[in-house]
C-alpha positions in Angstrom: 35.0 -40.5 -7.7 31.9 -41.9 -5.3 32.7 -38.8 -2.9 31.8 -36.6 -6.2 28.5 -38.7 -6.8 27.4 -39.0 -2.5 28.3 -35.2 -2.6 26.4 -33.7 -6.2 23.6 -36.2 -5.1 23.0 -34.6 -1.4 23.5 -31.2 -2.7 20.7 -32.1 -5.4 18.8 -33.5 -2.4 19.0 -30.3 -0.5 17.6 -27.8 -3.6 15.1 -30.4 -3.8 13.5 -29.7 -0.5 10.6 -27.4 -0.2 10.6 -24.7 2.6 8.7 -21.7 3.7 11.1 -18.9 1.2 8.8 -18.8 -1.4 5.6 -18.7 0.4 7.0 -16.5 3.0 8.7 -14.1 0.2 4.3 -13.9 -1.2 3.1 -13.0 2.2 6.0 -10.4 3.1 5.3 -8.8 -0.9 1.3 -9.1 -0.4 1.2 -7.6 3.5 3.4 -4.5 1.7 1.1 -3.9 -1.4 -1.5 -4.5 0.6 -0.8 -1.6 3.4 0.1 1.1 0.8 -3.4 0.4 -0.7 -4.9 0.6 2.4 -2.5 3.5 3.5 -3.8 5.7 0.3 -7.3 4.2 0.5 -7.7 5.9 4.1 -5.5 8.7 2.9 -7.6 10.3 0.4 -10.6 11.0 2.6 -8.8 13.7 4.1 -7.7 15.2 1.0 -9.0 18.6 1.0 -10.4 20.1 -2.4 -11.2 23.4 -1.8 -10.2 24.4 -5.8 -13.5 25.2 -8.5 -16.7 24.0 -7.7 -17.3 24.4 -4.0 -18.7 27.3 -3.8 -20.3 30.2 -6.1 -17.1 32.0 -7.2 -18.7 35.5 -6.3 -16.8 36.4 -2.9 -19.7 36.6 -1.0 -18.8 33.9 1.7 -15.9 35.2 2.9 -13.0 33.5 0.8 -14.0 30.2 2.0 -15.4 28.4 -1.0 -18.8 28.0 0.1 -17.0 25.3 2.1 -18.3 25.1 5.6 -19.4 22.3 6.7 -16.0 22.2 8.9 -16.9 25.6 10.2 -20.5 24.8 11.4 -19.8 26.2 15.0 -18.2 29.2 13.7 
């Protein structure tokens, strides 16, 4: 019976210790939230609206929804 008790104790002993999982398992979850935030954060400034309230609606300017501060040159 002691090899039961010597064993269950070091087993018990080695849950006991602390290591890097948990911490490591935060910083791995955090680092991944973290870019898709900044992914969709940088993402949406190129997002295009071009739909409604751009331009005046009346056909005058070509089709382009009075949108031309991309076509300056042109």
């Amino acid at each position: 019976m002691p090899d039961t008790v010597d064993t269950a104790a070091t087993l018990l002993a080695a849950a006991a210790q602390a290591g890097p999982g948990d911490t490591l398992r935060i910083v791995l979850l955090v680092s991944i939230v973290g870019g898709a935030l900044l992914a969709w954060f940088l993402l949406r400034g190129y997002r295009t609206d071009d739909s409604g309230d751009a331009g005046t609606g009346d056909g005058t300017d070509g089709g382009r929804g009075g949108n031309t501060d991309r076509d300056a040159s042109a």
